[in-house]
C-alpha atoms as a printed R data frame, in Angstrom:
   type eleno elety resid chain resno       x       y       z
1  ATOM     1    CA   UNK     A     1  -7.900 -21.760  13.096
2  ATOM     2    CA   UNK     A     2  -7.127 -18.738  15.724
3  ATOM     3    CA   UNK     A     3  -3.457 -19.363  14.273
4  ATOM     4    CA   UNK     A     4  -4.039 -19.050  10.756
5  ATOM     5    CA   UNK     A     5  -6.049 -15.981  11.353
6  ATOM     6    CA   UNK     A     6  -3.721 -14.175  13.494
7  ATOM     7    CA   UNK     A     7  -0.771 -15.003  11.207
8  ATOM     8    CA   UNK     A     8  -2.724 -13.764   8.259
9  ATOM     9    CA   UNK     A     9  -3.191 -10.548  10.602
10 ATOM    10    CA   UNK     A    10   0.148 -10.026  10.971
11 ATOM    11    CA   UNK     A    11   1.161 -10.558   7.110
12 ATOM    12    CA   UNK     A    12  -1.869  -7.778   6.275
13 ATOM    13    CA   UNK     A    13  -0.392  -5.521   9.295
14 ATOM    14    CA   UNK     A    14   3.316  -6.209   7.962
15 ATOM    15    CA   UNK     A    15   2.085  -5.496   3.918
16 ATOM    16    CA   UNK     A    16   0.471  -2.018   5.307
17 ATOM    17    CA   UNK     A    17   3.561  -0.895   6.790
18 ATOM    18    CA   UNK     A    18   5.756  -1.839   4.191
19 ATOM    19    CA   UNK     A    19   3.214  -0.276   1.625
20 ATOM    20    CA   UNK     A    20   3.350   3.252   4.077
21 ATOM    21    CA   UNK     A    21   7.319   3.205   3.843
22 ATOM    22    CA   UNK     A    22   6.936   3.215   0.032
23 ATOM    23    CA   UNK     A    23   4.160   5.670   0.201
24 ATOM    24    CA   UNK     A    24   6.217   7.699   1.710
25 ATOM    25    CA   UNK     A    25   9.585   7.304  -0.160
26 ATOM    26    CA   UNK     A    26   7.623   7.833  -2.942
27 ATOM    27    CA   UNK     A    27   6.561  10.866  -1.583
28 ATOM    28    CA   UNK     A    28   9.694  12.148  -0.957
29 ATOM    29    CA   UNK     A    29  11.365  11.501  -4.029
30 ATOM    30    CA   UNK     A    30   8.707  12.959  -5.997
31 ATOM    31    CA   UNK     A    31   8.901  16.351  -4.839
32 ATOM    32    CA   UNK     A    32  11.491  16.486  -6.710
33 ATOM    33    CA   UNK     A    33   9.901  16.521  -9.717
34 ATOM    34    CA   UNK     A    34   6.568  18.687 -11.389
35 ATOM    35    CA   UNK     A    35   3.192  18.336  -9.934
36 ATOM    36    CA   UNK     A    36   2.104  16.581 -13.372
37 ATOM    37    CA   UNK     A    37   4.092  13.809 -12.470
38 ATOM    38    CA   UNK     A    38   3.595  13.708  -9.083
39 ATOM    39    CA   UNK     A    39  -0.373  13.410  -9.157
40 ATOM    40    CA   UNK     A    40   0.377  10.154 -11.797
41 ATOM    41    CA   UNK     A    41   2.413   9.010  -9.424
42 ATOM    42    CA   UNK     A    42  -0.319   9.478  -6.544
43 ATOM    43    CA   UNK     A    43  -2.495   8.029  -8.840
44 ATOM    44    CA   UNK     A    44  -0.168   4.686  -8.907
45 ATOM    45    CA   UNK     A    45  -0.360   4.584  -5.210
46 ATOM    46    CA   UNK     A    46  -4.034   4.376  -4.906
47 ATOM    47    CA   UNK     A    47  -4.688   1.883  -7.266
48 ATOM    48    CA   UNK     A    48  -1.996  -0.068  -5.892
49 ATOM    49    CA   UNK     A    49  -4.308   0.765  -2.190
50 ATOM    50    CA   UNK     A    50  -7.916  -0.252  -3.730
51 ATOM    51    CA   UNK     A    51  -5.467  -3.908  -5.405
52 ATOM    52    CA   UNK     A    52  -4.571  -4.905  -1.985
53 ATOM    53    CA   UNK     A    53  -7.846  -3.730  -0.300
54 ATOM    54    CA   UNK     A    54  -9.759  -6.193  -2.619
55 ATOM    55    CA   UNK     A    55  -7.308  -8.925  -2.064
56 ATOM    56    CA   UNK     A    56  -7.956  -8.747   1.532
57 ATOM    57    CA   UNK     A    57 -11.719  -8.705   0.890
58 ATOM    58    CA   UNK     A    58 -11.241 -11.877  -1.140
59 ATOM    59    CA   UNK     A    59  -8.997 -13.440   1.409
60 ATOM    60    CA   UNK     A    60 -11.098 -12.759   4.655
């Protein structure tokens, strides 16, 4: 049981990150563009947040 919940730690730690390194290319590539774009695109990255937050809700 301790294994299963540490592993499933470690995949929720390991998602985060990954989902930060996007955040942030995202970030970067959209200053590029106008704001108009850039608040959809903010936009995008919080529902894609509040998806995984209620997944891990579900899960745990």
């Amino acid at each position: 049981m301790w294994l299963d919940l540490t592993i499933d730690s470690l995949l929720v730690v390991v998602l985060l990150v990954a989902l930060y390194c996007l955040v942030q290319v995202a970030l970067i590539l959209t200053r590029t563009r106008r704001l108009s774009q850039r608040l959809d695109t903010i936009t995008d990255i919080r529902f894609i947040l509040n998806s995984i937050k209620q997944l891990v809700k579900r899960k745990f």
